[in-house]
DOFI-972203 format. One line per field, with one value per residue (C-alpha): residue number from 1; residue in three letters; x, y, z. Coordinates in nm, 2 decimals. Each point is the difference from the previous one (the first is absolute). Example, Ala and Ser with C-alpha at 12.3 -4.5 7.8 and 13.67 -1.06 7.14 Angstrom:
DOFI-972203
num: c(1 | 2)
residu: c(ALA | SER)
u: c(1.23 | 0.14)
v: c(-0.45 | 0.34)
w: c(0.78 | -0.07)
***
This chain:
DOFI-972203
num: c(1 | 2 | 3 | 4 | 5 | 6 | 7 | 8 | 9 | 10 | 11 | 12 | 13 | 14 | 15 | 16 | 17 | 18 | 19 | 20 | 21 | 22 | 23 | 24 | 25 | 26 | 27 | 28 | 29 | 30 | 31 | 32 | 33 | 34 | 35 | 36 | 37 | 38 | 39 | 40 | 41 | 42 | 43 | 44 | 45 | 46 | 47 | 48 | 49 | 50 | 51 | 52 | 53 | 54 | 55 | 56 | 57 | 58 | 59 | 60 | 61 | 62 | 63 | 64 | 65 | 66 | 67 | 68 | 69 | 70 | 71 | 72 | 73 | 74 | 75 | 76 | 77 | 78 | 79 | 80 | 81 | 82 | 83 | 84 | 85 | 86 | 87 | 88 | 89 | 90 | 91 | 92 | 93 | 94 | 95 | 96 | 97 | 98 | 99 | 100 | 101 | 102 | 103 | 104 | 105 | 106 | 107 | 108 | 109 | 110 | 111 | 112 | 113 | 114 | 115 | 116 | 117 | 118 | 119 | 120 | 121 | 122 | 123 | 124 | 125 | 126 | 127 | 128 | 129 | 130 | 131 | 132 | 133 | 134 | 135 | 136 | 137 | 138 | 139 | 140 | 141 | 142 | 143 | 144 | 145 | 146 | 147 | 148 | 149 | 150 | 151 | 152 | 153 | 154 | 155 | 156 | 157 | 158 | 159 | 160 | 161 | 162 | 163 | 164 | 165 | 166 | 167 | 168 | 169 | 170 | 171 | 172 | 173 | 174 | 175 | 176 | 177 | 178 | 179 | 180 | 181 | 182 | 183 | 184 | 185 | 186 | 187 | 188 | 189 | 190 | 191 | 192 | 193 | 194 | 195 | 196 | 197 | 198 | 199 | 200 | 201 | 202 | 203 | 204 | 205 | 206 | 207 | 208 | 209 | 210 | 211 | 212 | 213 | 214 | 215 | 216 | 217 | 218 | 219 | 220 | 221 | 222 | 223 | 224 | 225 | 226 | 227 | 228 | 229 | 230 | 231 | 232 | 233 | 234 | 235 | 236 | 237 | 238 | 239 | 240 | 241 | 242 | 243 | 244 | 245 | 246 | 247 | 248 | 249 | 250 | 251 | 252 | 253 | 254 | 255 | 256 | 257 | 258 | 259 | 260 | 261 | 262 | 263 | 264 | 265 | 266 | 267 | 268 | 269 | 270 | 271 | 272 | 273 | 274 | 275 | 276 | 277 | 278 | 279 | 280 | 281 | 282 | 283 | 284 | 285 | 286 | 287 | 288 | 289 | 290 | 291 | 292 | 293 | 294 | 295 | 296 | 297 | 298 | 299 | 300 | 301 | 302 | 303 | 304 | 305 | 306 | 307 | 308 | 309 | 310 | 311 | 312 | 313 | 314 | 315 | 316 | 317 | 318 | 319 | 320 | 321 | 322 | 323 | 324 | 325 | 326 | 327 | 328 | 329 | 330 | 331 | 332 | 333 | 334 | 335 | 336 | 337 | 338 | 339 | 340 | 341 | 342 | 343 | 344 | 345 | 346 | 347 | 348 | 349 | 350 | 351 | 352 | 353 | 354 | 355 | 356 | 357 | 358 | 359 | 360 | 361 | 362 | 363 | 364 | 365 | 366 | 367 | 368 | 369 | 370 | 371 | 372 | 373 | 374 | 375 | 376 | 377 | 378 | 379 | 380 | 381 | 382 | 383 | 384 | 385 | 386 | 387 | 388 | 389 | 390 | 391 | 392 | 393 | 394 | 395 | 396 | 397 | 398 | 399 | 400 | 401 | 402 | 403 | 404 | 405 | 406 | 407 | 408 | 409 | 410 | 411 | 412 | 413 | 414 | 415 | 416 | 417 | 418 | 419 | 420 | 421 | 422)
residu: c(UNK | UNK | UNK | UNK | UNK | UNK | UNK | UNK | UNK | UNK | UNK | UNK | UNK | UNK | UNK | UNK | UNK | UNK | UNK | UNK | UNK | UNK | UNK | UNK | UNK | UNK | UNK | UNK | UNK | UNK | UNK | UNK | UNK | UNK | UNK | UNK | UNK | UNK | UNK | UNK | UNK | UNK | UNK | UNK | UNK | UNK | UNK | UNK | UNK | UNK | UNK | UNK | UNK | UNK | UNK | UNK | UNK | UNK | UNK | UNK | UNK | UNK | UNK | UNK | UNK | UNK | UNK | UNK | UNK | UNK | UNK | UNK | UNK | UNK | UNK | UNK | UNK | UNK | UNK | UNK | UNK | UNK | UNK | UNK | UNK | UNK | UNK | UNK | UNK | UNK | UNK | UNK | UNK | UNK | UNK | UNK | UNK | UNK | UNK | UNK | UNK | UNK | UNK | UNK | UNK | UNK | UNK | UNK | UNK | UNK | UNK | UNK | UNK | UNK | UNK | UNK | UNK | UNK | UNK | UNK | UNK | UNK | UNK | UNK | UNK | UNK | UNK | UNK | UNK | UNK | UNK | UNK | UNK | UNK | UNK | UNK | UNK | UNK | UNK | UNK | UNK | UNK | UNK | UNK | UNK | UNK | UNK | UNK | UNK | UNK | UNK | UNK | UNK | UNK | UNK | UNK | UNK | UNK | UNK | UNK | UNK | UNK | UNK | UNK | UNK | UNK | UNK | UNK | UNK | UNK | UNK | UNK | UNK | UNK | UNK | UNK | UNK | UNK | UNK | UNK | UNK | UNK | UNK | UNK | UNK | UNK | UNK | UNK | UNK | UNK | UNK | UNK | UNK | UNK | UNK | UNK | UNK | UNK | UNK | UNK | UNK | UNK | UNK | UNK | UNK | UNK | UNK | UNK | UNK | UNK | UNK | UNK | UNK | UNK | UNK | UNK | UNK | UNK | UNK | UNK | UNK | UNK | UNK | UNK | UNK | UNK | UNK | UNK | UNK | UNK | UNK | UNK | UNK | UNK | UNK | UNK | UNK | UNK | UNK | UNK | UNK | UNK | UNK | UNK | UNK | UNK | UNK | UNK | UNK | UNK | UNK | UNK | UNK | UNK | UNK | UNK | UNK | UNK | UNK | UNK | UNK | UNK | UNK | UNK | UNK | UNK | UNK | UNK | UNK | UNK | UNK | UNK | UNK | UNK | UNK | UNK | UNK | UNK | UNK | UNK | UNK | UNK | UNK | UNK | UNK | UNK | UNK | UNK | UNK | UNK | UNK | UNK | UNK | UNK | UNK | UNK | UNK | UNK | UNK | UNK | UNK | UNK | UNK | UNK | UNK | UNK | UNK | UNK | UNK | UNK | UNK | UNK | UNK | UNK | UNK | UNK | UNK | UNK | UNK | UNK | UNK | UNK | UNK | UNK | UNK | UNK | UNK | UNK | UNK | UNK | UNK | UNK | UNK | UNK | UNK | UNK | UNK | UNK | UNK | UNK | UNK | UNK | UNK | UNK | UNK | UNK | UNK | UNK | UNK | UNK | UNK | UNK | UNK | UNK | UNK | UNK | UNK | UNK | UNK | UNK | UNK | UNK | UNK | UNK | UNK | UNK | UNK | UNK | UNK | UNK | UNK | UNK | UNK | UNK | UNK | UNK | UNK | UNK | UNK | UNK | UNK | UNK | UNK | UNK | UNK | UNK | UNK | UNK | UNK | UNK | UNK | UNK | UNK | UNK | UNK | UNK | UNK | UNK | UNK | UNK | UNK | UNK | UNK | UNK | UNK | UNK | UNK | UNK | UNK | UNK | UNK | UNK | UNK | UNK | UNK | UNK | UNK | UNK | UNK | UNK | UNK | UNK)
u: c(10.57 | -0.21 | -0.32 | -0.29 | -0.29 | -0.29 | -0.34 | -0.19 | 0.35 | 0.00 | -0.35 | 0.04 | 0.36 | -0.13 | -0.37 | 0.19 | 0.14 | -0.32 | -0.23 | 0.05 | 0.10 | 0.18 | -0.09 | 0.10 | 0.09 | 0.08 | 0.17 | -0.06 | 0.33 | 0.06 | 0.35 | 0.22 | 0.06 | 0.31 | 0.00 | 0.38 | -0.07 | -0.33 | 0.24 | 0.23 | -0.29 | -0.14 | 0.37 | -0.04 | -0.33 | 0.05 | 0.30 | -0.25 | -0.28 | 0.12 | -0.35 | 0.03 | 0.31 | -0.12 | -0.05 | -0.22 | 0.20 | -0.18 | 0.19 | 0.01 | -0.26 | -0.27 | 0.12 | -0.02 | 0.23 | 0.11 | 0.31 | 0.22 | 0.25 | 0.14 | -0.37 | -0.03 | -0.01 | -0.28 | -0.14 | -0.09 | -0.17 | 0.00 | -0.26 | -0.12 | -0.35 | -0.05 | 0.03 | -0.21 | -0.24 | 0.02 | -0.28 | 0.06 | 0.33 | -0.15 | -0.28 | 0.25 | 0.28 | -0.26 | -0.07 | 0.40 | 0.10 | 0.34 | 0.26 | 0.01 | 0.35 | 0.17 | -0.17 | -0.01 | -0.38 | 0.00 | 0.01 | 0.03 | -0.13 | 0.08 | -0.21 | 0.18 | -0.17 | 0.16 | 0.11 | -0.26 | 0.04 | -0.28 | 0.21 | -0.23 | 0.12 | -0.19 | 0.09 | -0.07 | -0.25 | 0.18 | 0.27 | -0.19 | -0.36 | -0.08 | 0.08 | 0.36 | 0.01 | -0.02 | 0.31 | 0.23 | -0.12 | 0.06 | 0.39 | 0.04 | -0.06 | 0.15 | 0.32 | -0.07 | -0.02 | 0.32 | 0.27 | 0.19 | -0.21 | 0.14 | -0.19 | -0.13 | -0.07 | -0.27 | 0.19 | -0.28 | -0.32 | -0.23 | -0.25 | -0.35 | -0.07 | 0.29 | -0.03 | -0.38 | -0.01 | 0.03 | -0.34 | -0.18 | 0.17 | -0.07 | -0.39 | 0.08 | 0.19 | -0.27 | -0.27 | -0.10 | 0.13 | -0.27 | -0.23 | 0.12 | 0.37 | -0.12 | -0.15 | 0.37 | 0.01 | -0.29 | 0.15 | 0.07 | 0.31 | 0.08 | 0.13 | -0.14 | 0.10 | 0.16 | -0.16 | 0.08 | -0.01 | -0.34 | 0.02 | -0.32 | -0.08 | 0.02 | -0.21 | 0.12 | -0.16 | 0.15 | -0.10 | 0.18 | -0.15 | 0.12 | 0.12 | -0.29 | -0.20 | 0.21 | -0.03 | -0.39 | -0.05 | 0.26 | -0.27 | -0.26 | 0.13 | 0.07 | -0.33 | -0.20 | 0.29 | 0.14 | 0.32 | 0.06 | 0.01 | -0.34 | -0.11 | 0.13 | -0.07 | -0.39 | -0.03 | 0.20 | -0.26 | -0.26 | 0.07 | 0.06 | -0.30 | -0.19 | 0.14 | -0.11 | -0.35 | -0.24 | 0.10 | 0.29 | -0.27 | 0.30 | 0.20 | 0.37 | 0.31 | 0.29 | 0.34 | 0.29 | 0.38 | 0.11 | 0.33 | 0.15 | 0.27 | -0.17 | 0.00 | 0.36 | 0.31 | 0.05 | 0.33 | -0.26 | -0.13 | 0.27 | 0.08 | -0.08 | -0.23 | -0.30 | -0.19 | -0.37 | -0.31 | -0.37 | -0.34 | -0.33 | -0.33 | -0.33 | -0.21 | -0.35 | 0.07 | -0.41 | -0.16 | -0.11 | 0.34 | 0.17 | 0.39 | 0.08 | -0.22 | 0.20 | 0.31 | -0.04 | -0.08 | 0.32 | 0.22 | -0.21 | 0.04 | 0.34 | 0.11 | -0.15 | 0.21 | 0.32 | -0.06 | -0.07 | 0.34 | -0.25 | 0.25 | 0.30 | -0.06 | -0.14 | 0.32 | 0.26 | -0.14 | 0.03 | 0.31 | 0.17 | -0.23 | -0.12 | 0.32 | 0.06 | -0.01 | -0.07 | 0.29 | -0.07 | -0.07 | -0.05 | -0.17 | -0.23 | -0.07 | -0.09 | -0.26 | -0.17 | -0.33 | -0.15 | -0.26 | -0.21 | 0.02 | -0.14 | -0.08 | -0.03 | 0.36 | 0.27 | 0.08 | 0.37 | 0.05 | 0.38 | -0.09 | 0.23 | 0.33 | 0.33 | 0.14 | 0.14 | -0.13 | 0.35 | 0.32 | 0.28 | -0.04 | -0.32 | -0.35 | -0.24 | -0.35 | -0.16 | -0.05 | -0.25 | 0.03 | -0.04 | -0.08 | -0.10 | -0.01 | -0.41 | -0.05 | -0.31 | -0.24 | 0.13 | -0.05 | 0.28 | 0.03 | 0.34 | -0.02 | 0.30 | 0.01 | 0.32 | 0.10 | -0.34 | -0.21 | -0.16 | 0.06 | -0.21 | -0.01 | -0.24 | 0.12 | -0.15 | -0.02 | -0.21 | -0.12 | -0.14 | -0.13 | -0.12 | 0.17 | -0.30 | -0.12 | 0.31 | -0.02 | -0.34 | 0.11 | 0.29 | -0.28 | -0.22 | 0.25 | 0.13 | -0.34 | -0.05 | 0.30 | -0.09 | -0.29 | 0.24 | 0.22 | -0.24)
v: c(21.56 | -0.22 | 0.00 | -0.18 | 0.03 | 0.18 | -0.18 | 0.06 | -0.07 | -0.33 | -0.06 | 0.08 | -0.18 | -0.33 | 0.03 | 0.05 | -0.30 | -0.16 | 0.26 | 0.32 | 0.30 | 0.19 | 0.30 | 0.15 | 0.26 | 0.11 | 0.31 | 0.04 | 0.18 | 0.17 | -0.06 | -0.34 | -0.14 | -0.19 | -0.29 | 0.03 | 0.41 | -0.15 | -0.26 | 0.30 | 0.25 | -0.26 | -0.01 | 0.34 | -0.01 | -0.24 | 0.16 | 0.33 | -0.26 | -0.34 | -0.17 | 0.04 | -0.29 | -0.21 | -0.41 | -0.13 | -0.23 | -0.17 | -0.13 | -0.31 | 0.19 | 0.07 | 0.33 | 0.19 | 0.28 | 0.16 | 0.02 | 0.18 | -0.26 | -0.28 | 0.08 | -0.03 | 0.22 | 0.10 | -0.22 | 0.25 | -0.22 | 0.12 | -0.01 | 0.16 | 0.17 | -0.26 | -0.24 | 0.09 | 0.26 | 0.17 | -0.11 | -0.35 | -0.02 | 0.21 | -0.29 | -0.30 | 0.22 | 0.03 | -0.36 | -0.08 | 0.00 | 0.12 | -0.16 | 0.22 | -0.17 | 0.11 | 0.34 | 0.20 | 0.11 | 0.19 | -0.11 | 0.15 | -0.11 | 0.24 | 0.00 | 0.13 | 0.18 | 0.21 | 0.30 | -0.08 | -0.20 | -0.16 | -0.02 | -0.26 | -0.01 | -0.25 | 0.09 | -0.21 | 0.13 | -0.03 | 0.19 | 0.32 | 0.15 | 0.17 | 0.34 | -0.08 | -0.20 | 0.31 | 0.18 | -0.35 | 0.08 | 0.37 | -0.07 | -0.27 | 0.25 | 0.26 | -0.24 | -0.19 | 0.31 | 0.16 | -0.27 | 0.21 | 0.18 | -0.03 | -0.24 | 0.13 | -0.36 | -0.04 | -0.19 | -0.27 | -0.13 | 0.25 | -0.17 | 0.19 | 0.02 | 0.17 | 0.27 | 0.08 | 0.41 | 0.03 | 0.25 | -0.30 | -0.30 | 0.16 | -0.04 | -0.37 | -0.13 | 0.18 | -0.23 | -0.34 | -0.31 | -0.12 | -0.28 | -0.21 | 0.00 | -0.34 | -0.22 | -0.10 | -0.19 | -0.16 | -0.17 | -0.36 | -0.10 | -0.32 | -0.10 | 0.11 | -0.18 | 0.23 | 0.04 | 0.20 | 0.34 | 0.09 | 0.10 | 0.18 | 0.09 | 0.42 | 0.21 | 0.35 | 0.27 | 0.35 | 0.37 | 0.36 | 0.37 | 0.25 | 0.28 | 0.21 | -0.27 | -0.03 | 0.38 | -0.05 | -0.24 | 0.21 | 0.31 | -0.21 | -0.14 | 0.34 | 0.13 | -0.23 | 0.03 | -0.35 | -0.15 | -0.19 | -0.32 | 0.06 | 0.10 | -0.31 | -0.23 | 0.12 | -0.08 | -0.28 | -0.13 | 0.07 | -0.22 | -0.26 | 0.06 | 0.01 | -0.33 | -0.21 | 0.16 | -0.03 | -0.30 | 0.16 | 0.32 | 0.22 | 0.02 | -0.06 | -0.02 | 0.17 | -0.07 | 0.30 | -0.08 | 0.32 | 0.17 | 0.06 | 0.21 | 0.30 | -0.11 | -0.05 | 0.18 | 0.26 | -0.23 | -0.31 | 0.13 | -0.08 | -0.32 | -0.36 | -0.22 | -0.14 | 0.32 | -0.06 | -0.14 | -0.09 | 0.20 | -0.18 | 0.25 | -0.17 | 0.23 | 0.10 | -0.06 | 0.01 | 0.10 | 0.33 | 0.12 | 0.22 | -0.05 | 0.31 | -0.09 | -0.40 | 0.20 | 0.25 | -0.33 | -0.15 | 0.30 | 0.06 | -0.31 | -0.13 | 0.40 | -0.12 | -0.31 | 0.18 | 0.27 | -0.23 | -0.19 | -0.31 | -0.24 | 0.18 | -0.08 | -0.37 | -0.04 | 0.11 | -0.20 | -0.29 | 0.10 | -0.01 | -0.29 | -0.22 | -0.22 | 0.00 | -0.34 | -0.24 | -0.23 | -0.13 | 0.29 | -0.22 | -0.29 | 0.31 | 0.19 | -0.33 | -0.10 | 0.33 | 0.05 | 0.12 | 0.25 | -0.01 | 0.35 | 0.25 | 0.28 | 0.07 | 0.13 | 0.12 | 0.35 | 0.10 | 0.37 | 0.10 | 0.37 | 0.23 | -0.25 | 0.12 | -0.07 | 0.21 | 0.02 | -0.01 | -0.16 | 0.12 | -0.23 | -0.17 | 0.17 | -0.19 | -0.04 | -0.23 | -0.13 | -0.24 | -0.17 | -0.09 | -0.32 | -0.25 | -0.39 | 0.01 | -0.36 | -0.10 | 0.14 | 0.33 | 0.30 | 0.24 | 0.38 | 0.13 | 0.45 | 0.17 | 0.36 | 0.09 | 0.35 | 0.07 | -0.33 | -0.22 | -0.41 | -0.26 | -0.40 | -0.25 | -0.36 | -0.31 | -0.38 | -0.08 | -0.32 | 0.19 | 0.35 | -0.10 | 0.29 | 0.07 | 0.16 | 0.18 | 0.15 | 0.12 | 0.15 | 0.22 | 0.12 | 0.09 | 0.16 | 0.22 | 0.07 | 0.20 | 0.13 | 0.19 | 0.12 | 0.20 | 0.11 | 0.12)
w: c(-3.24 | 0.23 | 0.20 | 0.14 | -0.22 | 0.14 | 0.03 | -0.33 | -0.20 | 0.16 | -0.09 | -0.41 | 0.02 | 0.15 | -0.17 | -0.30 | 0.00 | -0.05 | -0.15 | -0.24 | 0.15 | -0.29 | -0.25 | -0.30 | -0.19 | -0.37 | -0.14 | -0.34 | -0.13 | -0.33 | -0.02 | 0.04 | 0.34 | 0.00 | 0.22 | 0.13 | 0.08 | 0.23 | 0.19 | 0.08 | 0.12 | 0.22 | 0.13 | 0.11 | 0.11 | 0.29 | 0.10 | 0.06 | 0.08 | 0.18 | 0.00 | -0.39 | -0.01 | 0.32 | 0.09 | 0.31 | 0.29 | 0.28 | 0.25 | 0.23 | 0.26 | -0.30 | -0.02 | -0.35 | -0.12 | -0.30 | -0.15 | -0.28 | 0.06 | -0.32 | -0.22 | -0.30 | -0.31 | -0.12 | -0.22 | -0.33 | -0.35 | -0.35 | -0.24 | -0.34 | -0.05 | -0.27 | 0.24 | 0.30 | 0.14 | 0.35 | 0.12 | -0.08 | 0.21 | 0.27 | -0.01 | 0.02 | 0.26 | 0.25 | 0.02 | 0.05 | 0.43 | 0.04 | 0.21 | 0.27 | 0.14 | -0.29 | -0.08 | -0.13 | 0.04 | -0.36 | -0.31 | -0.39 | -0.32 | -0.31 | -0.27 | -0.29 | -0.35 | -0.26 | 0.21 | 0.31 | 0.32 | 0.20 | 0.33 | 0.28 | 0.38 | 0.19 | 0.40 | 0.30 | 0.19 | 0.32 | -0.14 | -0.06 | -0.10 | -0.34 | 0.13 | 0.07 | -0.26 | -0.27 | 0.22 | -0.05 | -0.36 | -0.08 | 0.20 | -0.26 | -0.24 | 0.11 | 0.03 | -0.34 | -0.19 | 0.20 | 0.12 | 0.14 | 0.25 | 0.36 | 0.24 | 0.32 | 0.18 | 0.29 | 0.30 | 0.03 | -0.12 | 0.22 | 0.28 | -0.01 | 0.38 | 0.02 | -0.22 | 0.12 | 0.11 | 0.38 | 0.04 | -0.18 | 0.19 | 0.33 | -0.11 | -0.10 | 0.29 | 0.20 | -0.15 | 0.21 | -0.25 | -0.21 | 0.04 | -0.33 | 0.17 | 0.24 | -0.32 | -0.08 | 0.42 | -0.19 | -0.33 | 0.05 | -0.19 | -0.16 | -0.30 | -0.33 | -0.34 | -0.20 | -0.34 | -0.32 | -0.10 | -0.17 | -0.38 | -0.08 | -0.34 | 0.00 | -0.19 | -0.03 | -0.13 | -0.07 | -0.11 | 0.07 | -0.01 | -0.23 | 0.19 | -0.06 | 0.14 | 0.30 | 0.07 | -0.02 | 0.22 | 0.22 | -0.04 | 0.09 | 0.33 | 0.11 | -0.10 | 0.20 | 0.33 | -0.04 | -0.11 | -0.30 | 0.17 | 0.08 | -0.33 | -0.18 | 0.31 | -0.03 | -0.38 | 0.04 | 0.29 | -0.22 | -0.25 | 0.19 | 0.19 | -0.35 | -0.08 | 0.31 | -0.01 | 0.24 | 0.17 | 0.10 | 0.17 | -0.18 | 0.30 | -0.06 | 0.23 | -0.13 | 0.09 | -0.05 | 0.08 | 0.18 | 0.04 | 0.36 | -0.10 | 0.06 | 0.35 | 0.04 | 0.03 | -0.26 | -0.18 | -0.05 | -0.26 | -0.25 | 0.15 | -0.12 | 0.15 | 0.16 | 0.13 | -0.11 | 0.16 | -0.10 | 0.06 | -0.11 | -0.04 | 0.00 | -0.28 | -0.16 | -0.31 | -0.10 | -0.32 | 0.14 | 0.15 | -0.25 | -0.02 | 0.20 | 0.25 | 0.03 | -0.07 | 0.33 | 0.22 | -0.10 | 0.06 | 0.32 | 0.14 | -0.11 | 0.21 | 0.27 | 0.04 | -0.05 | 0.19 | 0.29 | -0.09 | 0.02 | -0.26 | 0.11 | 0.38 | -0.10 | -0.19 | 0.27 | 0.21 | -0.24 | -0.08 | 0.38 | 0.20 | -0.28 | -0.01 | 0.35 | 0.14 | -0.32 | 0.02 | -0.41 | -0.18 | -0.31 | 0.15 | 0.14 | -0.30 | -0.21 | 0.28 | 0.07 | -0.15 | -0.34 | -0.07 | -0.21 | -0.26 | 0.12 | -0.24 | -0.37 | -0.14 | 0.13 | -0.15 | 0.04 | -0.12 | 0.00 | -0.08 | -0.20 | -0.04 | 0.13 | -0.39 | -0.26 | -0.37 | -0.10 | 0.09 | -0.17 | -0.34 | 0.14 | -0.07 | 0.27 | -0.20 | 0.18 | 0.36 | 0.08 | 0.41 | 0.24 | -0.15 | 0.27 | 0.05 | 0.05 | 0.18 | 0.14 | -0.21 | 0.03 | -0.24 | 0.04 | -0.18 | -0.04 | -0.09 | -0.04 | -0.16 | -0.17 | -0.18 | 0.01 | -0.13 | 0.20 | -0.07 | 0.10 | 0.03 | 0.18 | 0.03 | 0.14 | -0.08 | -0.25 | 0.16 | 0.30 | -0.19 | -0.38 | -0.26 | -0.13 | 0.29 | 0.07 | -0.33 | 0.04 | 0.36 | -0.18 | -0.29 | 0.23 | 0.21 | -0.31 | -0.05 | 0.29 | 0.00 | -0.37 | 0.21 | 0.22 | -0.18 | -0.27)
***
């Protein structure tokens, strides 16, 4: 397998190089991973799944592809409970670049107790998003917990513009191209000196819901005719609004990574990949606005982009003109310019996980990701509900957000969250 990587790959490989664009995740497993029966799932995943086992080339033209060609193995470390904690090697993996030329863009650390396993996979981000991130996962469990179930391989890495339904790509290619599209005439590139990878000093913080609690909060969203996005979006906008006071007028900007599978062909949505985009929501988050109130805004306005296919048309379009005509991709992307942040946190909900509670041996008990590199000052929320409970983690650098408040944020958000659910 081989092909040209598509704009926003190209972006995450190359920016990647100099910044951190990685996640995490860690499955807490009552049972004992072994580290040779991992190496031989992963075998089997990238035969279903070739951007699982793949290296980037760029050739004499500055043109960047990806290949399953002579990579590597995939690079799985050991290590005993008594010796390390999750979250510490979560902390220290995000900080470490990979070498995309050698691949591959995954890697394993096990964390081994008496009859549990901590199992961490830190993923390139230009490899995949956290959605397809959780089917590479439950296929390496289904394959690490049955070796010999038979492989039914994908012929290539998918290409989103591709795969987009024809009903909604007739509405997108009718759609003039966007202003933003002629910045990129406007970059002026020279040479950049090429400095290290940043190595912020994480702070993660993490809580779960029992599975009463989740069903509450569940009850809740439905009674007041939102989603549960917008439910745990509003109380987490509250307390950050709470925290920045006055100063900040409690308005916040909330940023949501959104899955496009939904709009693509009916097979996309078991394949692995980079399908997501990002929504931002300027909010009310006022003392006098009651969480259902905040929580109805969100839902109402986040519907209103996707319904108008606003980031799915704004992506295409990225997608299929942005590269065309920049000769140096890399000297490009290191010249083009920085914004400044632009809203409070970054909530990325993966819903109800595509994972078992049980893989043959295995009992899955925990599952706390996505986990992201938060650069930049940024404050990133990870939700994933599995078998019923909700889990939680916020992390961000602790020289650019001070713990203290961050713990104060969480209490306060747990807070009103006993106020719902009673």
């Amino acid at each position: 397998m081989k092909r040209e990587t598509i704009a926003y790959e190209k972006i995450l490989y190359y920016t990647g190089n100099t910044s951190l664009m990685f996640f995490a995740f860690m499955i807490g497993v009552k049972g004992s991973v072994k580290k040779s029966d991992l190496k031989k799932a992963w075998l089997k995943v990238k035969q279903r799944y070739p951007l699982a086992g793949v290296r980037v080339e760029v050739t004499r033209d500055k043109k960047q592809f990806i290949t399953d060609e002579n990579v590597r193995e995939i690079p799985i470390r050991e290590f005993g409970k008594n010796e390390t904690g999750w979250r510490t090697v979560v902390k220290k993996e995000l900080c470490i670049p990979f070498d995309i030329y050698k691949g591959p863009m995954i890697r394993v650390i096990l964390i081994q107790g008496e009859n549990t396993s901590d199992v961490v996979f830190i993923f390139h981000h230009a490899l995949c998003d956290g959605l397809s991130a959780v089917i590479f996962l439950h296929n390496l469990f289904l394959f690490l917990s049955d070796p010999d179930m038979p492989v039914n391989p994908s012929a290539e890495a998918p290409v989103f513009t591709r795969l987009i339904k024809k009903d909604i790509l007739k509405i997108i290619k009718g759609k003039e191209l966007p202003e933003w599209l002629k910045d990129k005439d406007k970059v002026e590139l020279k040479p950049v000196k090429k400095e290290p990878s940043p190595r912020p000093d994480f702070v993660i913080h993490d809580w779960f819901f029992t599975e009463e609690q989740t069903k509450k909060i569940i009850r809740s969203a439905k009674k007041s005719g939102v989603s549960v996005h917008g439910i745990l979006g509003a109380v987490l906008m509250k307390a950050f609004a709470q925290e920045s006071g006055p100063k900040g007028s409690f308005k916040g900007v909330l940023q949501n990574p959104i899955s496009f599978k939904p709009f693509l062909i009916d097979e996309a949505r078991d394949y692995f990949g980079l399908f997501n985009g990002l929504i931002k929501v300027k909010i009310d988050c006022s003392p006098k606005r009651k969480i259902p109130k905040i929580a109805v805004d969100i839902y109402t306005k986040l519907r209103k982009q996707l319904d108008n296919y606003d980031t799915l048309i704004s992506y295409y379009f990225f997608n299929e003109y942005f590269p065309k005509g920049i000769k140096d991709p890399d000297l490009f992307f290191a010249n083009r310019p920085r914004f400044a942040l632009d809203y409070d946190f970054s909530l990325s909900n993966l819903g109800v996980l595509q994972m078992n509670g049980q893989y043959g041996k295995y009992k899955v008990e925990e599952v706390y990701g996505p986990i992201f590199s938060a650069i930049k000052g940024e404050k990133v929320i990870g939700v994933a509900t599995h078998q019923g409970k909700m889990f939680f983690n916020l992390i961000y650098d602790k020289k650019c957000f001070d713990p203290k408040i961050g713990t104060r944020i969480i209490k306060a958000a747990l807070d009103s969250f006993d106020d719902i659910m009673g």
